[in-house]
C-alpha positions, 0 to 999 in steps of 0.5 A: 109133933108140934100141931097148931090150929086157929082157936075161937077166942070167945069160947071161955076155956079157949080164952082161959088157955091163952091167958094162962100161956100169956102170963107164962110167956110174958109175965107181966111185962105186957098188958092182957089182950082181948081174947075175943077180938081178931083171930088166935091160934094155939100150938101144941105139942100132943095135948099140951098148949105150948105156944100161941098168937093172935092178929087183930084189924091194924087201927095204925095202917089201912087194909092191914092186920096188927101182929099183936101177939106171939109167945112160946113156954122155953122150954119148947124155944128153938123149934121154929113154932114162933116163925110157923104161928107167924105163918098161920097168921099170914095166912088169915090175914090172906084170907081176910083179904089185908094186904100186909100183917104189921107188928113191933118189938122192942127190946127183943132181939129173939122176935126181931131175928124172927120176923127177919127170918120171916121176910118182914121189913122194917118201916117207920109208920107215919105215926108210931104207936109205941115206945122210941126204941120200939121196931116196926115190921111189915110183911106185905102179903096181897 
């Protein structure tokens, strides 16, 4: 049984678990994020972290929350704990009171049929923060 919670990223041994599950999850094809800004979760399965996700104030669209990252061990893919981390993130970006959550992917067809499945949209911001093949996603939530 699979429980995820929202975790305080200030806390050292909090920060040391995503980190860890960051470099399993994205070796080193994406730059480490600030643990302690914005909000975190942490999923498990009994003890075990097995998955994570976190959301920051978007610096690219107003009233909004940035998506900023998701990453589950493979060996506990095809469970649904991508699109249930997606679901607790829409829930604090409710309660912060943003009215959408964004977020972009590129070159992942897994994450794509993910934020799909989750009812996001695509949408060209009016300035794009990343790569020219990247995809941008919007859900709106208020």
């Amino acid at each position: 049984m699979y429980r995820i919670r929202e975790v305080d990223g200030h806390d050292d041994e909090i920060a040391d678990t995503l980190l860890e599950l960051h470099r399993l999850t994205f070796l080193d094809c994406a730059p480490i994020p600030k643990f302690d800004h914005g909000h975190w979760w942490l999923a498990r399965d009994e003890t075990e972290p097995v998955g994570f996700a976190g959301v920051v104030p978007s610096t690219h669209v107003s009233n909004a929350g940035y998506f900023c990252r998701v990453g589950v061990l493979r060996k506990h893919w095809g469970r649904r704990l991508q699109l249930r981390l997606m679901g607790a993130v829409e829930g604090r970006a409710r309660l912060n009171g943003w009215c959408s959550v964004i977020s972009d992917t590129t070159d992942n067809l897994s994450s794509a049929n993910n934020f799909i499945s989750a009812g996001y949209r695509l949408f060209q911001p009016p300035v794009p923060w990343a790569w020219p093949n990247t995809l941008y996603w919007r859900k709106l939530i208020g």
